[in-house]
mmCIF file of the N, C-alpha and C atoms, coordinates in Angstrom:
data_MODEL
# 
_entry.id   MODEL 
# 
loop_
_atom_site.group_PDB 
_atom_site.id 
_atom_site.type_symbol 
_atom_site.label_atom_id 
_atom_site.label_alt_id 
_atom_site.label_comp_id 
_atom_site.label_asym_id 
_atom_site.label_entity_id 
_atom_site.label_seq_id 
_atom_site.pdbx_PDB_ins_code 
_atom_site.Cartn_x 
_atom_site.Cartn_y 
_atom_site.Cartn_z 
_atom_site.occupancy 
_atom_site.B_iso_or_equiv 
_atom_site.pdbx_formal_charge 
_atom_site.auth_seq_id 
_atom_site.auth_comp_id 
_atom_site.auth_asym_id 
_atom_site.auth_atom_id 
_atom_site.pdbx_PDB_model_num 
ATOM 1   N N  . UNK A 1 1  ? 98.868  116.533 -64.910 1.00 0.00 ? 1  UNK A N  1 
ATOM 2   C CA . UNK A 1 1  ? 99.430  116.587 -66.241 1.00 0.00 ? 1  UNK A CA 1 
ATOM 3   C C  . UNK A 1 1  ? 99.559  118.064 -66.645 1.00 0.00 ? 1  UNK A C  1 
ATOM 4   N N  . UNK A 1 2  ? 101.079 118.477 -67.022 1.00 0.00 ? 2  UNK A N  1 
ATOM 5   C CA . UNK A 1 2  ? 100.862 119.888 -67.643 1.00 0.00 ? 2  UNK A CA 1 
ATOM 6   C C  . UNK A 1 2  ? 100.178 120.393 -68.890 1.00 0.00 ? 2  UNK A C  1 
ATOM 7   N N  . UNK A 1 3  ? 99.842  121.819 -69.422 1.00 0.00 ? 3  UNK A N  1 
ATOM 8   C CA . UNK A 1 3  ? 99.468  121.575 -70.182 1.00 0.00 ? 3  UNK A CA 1 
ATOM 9   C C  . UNK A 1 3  ? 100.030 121.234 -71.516 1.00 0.00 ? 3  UNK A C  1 
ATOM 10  N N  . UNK A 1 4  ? 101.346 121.349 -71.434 1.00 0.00 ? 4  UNK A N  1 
ATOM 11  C CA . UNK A 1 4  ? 102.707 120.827 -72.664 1.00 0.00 ? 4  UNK A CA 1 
ATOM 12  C C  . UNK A 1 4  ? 101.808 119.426 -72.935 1.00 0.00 ? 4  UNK A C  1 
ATOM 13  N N  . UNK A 1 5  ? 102.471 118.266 -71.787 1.00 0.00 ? 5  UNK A N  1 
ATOM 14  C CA . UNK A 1 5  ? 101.712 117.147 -71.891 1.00 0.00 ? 5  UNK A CA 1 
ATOM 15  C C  . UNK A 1 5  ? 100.498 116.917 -72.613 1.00 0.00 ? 5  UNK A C  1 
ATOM 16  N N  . UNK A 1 6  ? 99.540  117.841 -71.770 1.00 0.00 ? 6  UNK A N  1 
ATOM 17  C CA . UNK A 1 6  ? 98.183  117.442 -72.912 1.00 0.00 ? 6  UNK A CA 1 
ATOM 18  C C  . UNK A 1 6  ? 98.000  117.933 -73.963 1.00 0.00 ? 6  UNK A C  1 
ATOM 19  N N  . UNK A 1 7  ? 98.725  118.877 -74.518 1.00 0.00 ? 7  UNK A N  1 
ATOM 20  C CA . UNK A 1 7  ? 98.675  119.172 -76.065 1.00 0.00 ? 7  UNK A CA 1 
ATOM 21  C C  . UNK A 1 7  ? 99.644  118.268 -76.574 1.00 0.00 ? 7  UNK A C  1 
ATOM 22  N N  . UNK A 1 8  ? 100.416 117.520 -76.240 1.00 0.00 ? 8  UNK A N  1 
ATOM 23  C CA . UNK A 1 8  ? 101.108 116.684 -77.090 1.00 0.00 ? 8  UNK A CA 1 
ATOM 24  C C  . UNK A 1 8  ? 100.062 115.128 -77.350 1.00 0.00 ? 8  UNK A C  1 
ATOM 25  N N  . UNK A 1 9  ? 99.382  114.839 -75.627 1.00 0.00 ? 9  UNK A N  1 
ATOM 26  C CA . UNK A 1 9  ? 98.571  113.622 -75.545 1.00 0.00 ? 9  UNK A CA 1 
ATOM 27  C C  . UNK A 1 9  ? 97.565  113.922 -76.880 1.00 0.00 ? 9  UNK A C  1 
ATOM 28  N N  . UNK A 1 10 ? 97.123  115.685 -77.101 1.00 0.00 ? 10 UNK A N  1 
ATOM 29  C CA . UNK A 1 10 ? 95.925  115.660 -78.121 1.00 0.00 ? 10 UNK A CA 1 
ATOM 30  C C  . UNK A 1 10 ? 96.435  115.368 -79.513 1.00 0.00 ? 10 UNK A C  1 
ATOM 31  N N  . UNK A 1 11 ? 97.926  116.118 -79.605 1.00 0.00 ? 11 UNK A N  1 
ATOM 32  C CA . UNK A 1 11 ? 98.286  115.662 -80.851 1.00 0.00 ? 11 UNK A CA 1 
ATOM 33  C C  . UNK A 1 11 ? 98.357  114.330 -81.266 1.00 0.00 ? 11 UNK A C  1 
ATOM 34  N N  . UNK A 1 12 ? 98.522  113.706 -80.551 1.00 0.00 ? 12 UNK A N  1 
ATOM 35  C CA . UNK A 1 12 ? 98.716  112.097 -80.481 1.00 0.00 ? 12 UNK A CA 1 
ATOM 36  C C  . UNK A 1 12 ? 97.219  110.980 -80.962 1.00 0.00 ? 12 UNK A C  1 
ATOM 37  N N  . UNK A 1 13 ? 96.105  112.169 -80.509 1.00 0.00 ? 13 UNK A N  1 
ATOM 38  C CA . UNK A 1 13 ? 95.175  111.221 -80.318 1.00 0.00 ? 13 UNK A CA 1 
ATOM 39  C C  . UNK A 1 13 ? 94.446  111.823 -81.774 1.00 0.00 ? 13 UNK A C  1 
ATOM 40  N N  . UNK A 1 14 ? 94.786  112.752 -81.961 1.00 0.00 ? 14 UNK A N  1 
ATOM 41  C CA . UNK A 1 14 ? 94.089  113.464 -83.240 1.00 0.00 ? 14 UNK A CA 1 
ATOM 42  C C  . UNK A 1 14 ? 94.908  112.803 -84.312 1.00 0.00 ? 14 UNK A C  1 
ATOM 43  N N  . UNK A 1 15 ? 95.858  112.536 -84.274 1.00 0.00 ? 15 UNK A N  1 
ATOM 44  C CA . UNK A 1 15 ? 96.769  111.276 -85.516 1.00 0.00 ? 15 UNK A CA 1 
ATOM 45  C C  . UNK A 1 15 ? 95.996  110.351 -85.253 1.00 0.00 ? 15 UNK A C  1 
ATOM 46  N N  . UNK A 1 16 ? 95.549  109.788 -84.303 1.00 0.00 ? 16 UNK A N  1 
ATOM 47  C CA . UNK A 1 16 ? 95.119  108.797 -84.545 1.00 0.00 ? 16 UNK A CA 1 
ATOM 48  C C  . UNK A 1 16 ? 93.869  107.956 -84.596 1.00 0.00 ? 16 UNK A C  1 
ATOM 49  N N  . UNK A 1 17 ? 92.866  109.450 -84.635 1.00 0.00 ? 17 UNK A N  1 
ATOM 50  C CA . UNK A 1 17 ? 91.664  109.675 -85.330 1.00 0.00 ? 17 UNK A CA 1 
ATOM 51  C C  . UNK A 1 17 ? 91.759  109.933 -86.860 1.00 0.00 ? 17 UNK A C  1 
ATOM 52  N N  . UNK A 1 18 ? 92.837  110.614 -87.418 1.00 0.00 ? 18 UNK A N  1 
ATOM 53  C CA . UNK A 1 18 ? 92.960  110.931 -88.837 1.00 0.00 ? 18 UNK A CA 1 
ATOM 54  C C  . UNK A 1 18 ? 93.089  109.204 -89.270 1.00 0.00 ? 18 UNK A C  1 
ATOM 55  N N  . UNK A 1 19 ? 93.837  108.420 -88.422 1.00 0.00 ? 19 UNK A N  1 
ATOM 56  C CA . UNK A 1 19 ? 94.071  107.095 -89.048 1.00 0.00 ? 19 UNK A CA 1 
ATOM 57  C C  . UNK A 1 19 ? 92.871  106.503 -89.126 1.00 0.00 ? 19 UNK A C  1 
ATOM 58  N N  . UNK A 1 20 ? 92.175  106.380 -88.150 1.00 0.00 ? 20 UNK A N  1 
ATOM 59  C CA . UNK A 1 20 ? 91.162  105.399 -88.005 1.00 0.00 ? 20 UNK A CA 1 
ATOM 60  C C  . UNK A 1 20 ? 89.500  106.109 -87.747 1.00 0.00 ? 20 UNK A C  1 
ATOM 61  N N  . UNK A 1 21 ? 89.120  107.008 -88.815 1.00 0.00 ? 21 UNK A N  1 
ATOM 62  C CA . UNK A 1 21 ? 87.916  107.816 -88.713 1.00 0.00 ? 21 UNK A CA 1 
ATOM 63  C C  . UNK A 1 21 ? 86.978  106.687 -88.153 1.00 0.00 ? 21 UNK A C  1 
ATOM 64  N N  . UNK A 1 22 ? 86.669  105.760 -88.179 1.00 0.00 ? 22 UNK A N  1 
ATOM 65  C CA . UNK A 1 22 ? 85.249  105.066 -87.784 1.00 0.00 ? 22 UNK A CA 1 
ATOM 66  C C  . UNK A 1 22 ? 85.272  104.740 -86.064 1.00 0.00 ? 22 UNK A C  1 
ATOM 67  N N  . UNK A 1 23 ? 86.395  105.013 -85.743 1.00 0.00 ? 23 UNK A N  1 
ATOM 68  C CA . UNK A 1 23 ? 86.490  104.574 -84.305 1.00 0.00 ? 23 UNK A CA 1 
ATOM 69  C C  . UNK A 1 23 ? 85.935  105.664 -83.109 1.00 0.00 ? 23 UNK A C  1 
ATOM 70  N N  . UNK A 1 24 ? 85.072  105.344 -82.723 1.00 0.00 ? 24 UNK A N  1 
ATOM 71  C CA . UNK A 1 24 ? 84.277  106.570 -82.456 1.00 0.00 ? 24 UNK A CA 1 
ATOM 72  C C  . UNK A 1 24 ? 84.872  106.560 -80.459 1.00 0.00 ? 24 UNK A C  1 
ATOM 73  N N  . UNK A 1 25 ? 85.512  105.827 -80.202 1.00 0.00 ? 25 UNK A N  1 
ATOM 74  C CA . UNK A 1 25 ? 85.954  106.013 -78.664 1.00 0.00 ? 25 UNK A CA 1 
ATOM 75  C C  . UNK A 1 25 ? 87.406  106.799 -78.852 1.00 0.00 ? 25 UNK A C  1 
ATOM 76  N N  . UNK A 1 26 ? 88.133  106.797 -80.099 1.00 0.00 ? 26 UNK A N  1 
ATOM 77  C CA . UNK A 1 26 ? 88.991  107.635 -80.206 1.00 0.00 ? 26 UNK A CA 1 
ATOM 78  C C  . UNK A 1 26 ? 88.608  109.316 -80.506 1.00 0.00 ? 26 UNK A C  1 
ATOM 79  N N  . UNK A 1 27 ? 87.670  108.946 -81.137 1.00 0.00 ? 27 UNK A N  1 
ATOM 80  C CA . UNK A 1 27 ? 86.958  109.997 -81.329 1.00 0.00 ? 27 UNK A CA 1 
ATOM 81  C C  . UNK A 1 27 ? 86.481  110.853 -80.060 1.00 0.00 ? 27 UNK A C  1 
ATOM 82  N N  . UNK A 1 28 ? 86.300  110.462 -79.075 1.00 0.00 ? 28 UNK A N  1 
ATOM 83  C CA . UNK A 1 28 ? 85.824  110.874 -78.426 1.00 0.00 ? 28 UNK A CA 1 
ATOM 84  C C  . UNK A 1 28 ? 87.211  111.048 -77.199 1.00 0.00 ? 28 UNK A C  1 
ATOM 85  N N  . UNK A 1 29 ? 88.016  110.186 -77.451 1.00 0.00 ? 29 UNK A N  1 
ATOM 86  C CA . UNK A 1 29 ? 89.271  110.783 -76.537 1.00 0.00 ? 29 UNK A CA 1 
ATOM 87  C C  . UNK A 1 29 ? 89.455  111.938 -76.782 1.00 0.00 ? 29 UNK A C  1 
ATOM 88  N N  . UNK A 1 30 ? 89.698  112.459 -78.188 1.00 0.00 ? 30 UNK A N  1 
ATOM 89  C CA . UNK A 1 30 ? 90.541  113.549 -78.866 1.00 0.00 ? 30 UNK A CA 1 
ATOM 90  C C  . UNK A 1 30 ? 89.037  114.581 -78.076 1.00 0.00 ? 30 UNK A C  1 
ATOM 91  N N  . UNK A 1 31 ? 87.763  114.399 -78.406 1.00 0.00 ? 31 UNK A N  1 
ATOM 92  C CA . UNK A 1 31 ? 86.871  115.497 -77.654 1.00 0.00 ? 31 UNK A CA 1 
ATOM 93  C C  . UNK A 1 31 ? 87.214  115.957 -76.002 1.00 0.00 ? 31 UNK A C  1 
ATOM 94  N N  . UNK A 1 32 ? 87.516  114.518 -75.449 1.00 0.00 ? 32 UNK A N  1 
ATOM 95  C CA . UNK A 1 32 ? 87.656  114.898 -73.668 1.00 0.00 ? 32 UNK A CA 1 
ATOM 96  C C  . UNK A 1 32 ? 89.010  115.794 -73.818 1.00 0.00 ? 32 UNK A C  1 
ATOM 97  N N  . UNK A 1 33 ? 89.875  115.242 -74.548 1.00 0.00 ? 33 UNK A N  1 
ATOM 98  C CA . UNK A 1 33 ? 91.177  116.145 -74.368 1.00 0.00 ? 33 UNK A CA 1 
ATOM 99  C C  . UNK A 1 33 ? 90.985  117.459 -74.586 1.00 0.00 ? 33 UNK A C  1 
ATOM 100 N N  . UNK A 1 34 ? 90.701  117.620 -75.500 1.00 0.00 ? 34 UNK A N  1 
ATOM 101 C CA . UNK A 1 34 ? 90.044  119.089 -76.381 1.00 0.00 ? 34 UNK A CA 1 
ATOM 102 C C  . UNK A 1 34 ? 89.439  120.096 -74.950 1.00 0.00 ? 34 UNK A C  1 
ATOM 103 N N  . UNK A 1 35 ? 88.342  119.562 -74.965 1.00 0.00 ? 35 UNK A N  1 
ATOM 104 C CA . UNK A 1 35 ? 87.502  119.979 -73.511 1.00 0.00 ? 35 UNK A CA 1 
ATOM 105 C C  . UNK A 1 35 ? 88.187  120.362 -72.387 1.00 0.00 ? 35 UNK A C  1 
ATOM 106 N N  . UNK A 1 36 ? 89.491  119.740 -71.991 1.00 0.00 ? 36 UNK A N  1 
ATOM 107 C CA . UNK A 1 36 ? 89.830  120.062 -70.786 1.00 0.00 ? 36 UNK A CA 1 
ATOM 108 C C  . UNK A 1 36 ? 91.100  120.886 -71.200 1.00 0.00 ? 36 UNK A C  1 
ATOM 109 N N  . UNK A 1 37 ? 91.631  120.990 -72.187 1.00 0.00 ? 37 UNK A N  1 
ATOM 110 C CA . UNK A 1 37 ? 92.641  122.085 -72.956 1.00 0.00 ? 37 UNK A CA 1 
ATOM 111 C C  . UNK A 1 37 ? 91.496  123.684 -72.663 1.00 0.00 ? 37 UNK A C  1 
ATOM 112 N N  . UNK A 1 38 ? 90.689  123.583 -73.226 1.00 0.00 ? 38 UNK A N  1 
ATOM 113 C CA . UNK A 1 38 ? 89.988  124.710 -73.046 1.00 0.00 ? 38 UNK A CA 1 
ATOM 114 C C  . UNK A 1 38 ? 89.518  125.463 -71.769 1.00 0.00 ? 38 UNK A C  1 
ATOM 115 N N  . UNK A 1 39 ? 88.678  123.916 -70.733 1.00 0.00 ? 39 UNK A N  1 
ATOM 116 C CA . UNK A 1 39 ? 89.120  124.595 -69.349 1.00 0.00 ? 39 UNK A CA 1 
ATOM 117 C C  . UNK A 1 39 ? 89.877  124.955 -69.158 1.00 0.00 ? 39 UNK A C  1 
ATOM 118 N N  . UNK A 1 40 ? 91.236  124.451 -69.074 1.00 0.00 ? 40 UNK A N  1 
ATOM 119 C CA . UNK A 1 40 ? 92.621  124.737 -68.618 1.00 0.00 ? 40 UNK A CA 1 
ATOM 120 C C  . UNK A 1 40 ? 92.859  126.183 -69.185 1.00 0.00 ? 40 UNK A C  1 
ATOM 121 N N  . UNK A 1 41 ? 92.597  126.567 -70.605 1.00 0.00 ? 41 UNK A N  1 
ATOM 122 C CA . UNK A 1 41 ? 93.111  127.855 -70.922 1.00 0.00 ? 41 UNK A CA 1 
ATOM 123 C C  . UNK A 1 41 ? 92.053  129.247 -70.143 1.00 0.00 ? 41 UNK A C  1 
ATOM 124 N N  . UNK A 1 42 ? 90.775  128.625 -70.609 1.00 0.00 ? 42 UNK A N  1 
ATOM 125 C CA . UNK A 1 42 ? 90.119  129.664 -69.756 1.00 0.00 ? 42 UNK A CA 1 
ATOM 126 C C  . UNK A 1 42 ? 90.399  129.828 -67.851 1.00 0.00 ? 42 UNK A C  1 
ATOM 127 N N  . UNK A 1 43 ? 90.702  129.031 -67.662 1.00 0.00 ? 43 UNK A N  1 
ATOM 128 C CA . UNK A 1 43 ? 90.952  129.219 -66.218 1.00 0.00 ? 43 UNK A CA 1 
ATOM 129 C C  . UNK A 1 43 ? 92.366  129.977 -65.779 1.00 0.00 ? 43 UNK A C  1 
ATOM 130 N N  . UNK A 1 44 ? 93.083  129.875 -66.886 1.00 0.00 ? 44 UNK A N  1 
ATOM 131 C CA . UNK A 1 44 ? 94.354  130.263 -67.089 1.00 0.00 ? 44 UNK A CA 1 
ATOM 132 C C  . UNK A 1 44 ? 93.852  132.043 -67.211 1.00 0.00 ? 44 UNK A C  1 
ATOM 133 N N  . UNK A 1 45 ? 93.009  132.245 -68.584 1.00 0.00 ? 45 UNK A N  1 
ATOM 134 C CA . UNK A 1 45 ? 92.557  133.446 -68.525 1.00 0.00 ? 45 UNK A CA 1 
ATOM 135 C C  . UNK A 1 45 ? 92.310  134.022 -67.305 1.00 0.00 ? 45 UNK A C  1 
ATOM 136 N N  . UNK A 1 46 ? 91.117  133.677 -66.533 1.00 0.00 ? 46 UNK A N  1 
ATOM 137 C CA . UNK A 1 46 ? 90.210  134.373 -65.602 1.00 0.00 ? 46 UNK A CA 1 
ATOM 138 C C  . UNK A 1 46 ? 91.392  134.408 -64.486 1.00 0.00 ? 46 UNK A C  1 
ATOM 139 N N  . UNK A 1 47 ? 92.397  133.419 -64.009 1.00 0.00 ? 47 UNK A N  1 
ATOM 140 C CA . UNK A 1 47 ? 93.597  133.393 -63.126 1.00 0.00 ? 47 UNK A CA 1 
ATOM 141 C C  . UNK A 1 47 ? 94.144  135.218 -63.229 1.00 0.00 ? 47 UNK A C  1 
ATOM 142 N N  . UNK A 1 48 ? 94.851  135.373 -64.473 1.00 0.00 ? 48 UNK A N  1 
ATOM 143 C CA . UNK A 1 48 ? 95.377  136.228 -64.993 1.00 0.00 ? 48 UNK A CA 1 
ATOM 144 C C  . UNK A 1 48 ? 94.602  137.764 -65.113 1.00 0.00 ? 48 UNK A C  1 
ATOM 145 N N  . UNK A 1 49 ? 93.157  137.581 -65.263 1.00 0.00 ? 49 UNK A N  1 
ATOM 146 C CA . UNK A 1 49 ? 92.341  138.941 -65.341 1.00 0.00 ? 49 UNK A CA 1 
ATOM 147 C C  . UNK A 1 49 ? 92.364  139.186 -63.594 1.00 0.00 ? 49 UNK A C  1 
ATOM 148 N N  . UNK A 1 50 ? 91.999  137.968 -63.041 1.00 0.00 ? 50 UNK A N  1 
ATOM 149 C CA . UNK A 1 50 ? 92.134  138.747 -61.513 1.00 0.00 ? 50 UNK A CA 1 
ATOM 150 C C  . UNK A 1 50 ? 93.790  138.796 -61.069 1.00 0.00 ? 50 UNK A C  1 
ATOM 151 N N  . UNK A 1 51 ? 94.513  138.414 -61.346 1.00 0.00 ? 51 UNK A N  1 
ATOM 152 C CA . UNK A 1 51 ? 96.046  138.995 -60.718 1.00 0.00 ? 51 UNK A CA 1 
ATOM 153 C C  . UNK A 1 51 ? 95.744  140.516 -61.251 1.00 0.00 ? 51 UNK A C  1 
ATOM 154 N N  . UNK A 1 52 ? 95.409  140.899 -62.572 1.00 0.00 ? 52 UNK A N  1 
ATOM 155 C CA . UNK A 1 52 ? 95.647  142.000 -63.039 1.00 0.00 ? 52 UNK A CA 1 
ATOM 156 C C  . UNK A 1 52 ? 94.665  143.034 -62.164 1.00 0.00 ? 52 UNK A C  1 
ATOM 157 N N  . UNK A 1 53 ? 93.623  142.711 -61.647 1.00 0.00 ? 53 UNK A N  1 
ATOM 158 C CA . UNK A 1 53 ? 92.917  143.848 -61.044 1.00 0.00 ? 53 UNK A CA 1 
ATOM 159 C C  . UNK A 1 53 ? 93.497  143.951 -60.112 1.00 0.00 ? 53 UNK A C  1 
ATOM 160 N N  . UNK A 1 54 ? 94.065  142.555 -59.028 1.00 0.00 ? 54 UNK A N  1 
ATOM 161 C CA . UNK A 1 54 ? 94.342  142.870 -57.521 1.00 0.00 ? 54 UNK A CA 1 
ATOM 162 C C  . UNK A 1 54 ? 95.464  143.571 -57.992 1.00 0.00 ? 54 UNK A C  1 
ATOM 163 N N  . UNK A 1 55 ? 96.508  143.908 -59.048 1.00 0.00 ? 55 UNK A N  1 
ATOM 164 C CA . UNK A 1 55 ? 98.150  145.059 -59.150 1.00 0.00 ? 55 UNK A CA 1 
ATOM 165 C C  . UNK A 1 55 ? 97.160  146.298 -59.671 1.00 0.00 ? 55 UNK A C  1 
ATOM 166 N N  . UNK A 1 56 ? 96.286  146.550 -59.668 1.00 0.00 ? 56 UNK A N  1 
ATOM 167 C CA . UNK A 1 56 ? 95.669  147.874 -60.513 1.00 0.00 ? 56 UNK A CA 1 
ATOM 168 C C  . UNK A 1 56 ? 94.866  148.511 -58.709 1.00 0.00 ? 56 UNK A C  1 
ATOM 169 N N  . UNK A 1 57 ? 93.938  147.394 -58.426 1.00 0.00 ? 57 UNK A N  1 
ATOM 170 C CA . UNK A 1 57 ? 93.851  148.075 -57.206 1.00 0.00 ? 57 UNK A CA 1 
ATOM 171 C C  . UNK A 1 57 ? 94.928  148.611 -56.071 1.00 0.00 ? 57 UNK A C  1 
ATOM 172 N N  . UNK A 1 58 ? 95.768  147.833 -56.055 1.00 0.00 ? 58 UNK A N  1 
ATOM 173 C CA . UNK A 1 58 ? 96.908  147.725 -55.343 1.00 0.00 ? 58 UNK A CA 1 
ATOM 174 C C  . UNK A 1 58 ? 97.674  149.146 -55.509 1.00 0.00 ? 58 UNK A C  1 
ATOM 175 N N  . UNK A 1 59 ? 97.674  149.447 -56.949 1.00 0.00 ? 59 UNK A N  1 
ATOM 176 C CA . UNK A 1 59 ? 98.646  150.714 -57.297 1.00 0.00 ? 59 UNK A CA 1 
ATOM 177 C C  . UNK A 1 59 ? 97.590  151.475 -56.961 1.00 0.00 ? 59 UNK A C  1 
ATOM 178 N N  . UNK A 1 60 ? 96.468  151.565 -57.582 1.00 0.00 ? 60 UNK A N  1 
ATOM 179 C CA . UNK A 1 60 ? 95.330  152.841 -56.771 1.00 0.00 ? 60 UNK A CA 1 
ATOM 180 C C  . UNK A 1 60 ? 95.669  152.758 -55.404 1.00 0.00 ? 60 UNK A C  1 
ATOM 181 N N  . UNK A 1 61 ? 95.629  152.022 -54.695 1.00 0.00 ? 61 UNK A N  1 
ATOM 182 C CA . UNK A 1 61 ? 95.961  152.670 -53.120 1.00 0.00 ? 61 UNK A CA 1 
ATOM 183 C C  . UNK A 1 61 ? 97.299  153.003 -52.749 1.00 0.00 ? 61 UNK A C  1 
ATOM 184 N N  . UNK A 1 62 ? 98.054  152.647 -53.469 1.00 0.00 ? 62 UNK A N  1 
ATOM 185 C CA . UNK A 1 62 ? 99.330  153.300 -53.062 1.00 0.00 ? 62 UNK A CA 1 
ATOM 186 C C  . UNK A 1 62 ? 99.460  154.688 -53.507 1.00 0.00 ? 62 UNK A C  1 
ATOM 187 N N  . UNK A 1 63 ? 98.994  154.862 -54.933 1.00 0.00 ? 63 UNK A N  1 
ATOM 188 C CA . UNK A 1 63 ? 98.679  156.277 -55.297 1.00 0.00 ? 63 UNK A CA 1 
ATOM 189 C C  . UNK A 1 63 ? 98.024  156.992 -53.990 1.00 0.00 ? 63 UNK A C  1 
ATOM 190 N N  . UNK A 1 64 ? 96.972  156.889 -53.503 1.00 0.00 ? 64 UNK A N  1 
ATOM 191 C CA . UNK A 1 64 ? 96.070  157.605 -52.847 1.00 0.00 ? 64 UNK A CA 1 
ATOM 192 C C  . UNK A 1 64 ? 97.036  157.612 -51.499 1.00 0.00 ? 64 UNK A C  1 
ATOM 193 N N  . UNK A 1 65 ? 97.936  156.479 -51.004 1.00 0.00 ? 65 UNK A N  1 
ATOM 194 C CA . UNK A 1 65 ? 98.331  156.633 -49.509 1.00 0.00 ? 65 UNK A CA 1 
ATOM 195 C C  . UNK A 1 65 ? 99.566  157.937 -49.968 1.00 0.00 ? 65 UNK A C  1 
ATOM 196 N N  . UNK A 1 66 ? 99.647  157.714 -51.279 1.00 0.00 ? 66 UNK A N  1 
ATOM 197 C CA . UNK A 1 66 ? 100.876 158.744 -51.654 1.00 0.00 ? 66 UNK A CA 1 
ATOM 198 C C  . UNK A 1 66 ? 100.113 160.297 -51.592 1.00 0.00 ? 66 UNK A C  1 
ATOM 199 N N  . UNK A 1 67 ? 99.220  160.471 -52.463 1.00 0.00 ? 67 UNK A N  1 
ATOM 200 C CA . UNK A 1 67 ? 98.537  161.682 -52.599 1.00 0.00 ? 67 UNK A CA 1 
ATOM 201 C C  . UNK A 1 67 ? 98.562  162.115 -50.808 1.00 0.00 ? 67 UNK A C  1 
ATOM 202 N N  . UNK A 1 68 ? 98.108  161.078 -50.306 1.00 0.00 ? 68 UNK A N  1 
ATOM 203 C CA . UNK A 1 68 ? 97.520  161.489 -48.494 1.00 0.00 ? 68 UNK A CA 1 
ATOM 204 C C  . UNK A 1 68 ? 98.572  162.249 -48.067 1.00 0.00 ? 68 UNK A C  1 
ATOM 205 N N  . UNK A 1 69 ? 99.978  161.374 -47.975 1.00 0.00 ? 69 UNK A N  1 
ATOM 206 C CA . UNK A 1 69 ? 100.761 161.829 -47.503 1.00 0.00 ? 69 UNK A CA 1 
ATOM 207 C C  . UNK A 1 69 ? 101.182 163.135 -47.957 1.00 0.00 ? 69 UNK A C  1 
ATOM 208 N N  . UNK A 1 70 ? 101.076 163.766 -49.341 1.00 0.00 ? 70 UNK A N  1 
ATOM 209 C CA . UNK A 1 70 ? 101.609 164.806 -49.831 1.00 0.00 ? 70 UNK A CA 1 
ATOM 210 C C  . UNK A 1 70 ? 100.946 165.687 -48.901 1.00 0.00 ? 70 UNK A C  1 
ATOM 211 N N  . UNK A 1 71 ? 99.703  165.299 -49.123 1.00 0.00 ? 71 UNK A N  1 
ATOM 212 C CA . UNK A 1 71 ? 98.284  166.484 -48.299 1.00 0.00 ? 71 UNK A CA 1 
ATOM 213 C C  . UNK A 1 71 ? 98.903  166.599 -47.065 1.00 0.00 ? 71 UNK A C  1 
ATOM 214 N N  . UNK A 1 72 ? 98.693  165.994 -46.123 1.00 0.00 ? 72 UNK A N  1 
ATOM 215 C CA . UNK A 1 72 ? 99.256  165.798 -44.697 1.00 0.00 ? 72 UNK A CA 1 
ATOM 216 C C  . UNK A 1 72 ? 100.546 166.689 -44.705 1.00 0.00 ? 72 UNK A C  1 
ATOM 217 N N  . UNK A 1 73 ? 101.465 166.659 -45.087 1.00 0.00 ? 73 UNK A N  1 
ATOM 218 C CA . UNK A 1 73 ? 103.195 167.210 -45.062 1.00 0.00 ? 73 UNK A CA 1 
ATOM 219 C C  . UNK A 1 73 ? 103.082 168.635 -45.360 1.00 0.00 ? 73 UNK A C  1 
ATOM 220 N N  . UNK A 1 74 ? 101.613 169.155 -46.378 1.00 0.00 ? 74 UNK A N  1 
ATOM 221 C CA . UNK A 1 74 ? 101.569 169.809 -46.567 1.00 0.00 ? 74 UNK A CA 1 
ATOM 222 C C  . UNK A 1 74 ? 100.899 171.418 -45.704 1.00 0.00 ? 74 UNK A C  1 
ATOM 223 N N  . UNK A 1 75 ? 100.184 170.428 -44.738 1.00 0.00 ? 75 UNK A N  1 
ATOM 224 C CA . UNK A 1 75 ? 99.004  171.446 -44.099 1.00 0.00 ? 75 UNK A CA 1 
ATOM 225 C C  . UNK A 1 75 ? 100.167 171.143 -43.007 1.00 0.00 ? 75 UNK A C  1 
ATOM 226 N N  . UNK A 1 76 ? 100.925 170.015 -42.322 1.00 0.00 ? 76 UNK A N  1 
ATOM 227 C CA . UNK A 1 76 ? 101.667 170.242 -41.357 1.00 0.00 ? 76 UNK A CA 1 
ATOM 228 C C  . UNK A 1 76 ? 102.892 170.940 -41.051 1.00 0.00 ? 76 UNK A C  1 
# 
């Protein structure tokens, strides 16, 4: 399920906790949904913090194979 899908499934289920407050298994749908919206975003986060280090390390070594080469061209 994407996460479009499950924010629409939560909107859905949170109407229909506003309808029927005493129903406590709806109640508790709208919690599981909730719960796994949040995994989903944090995992989304931590996905995204490591792409960003492996392009930061990535450019540090290209910097440095660049610097090398300047050095090298230079003494040769």
């Amino acid at each position: 399920m994407s996460a479009d899908e499950l924010n629409k499934l939560y909107e859905e289920a949170k109407q229909k906790a506003k309808e029927t407050p005493a129903d406590k298994t709806v109640m508790g749908g709208v919690e599981a949904i909730w719960d796994e919206l949040k995994r989903r975003k944090k995992q989304t986060e931590d996905d995204s913090k490591k792409e960003k280090e492996v392009s930061q390390r990535l450019l540090m070594q290209l910097g440095l194979a660049f610097l090398a080469g300047i050095i090298i061209a230079k003494i040769a």
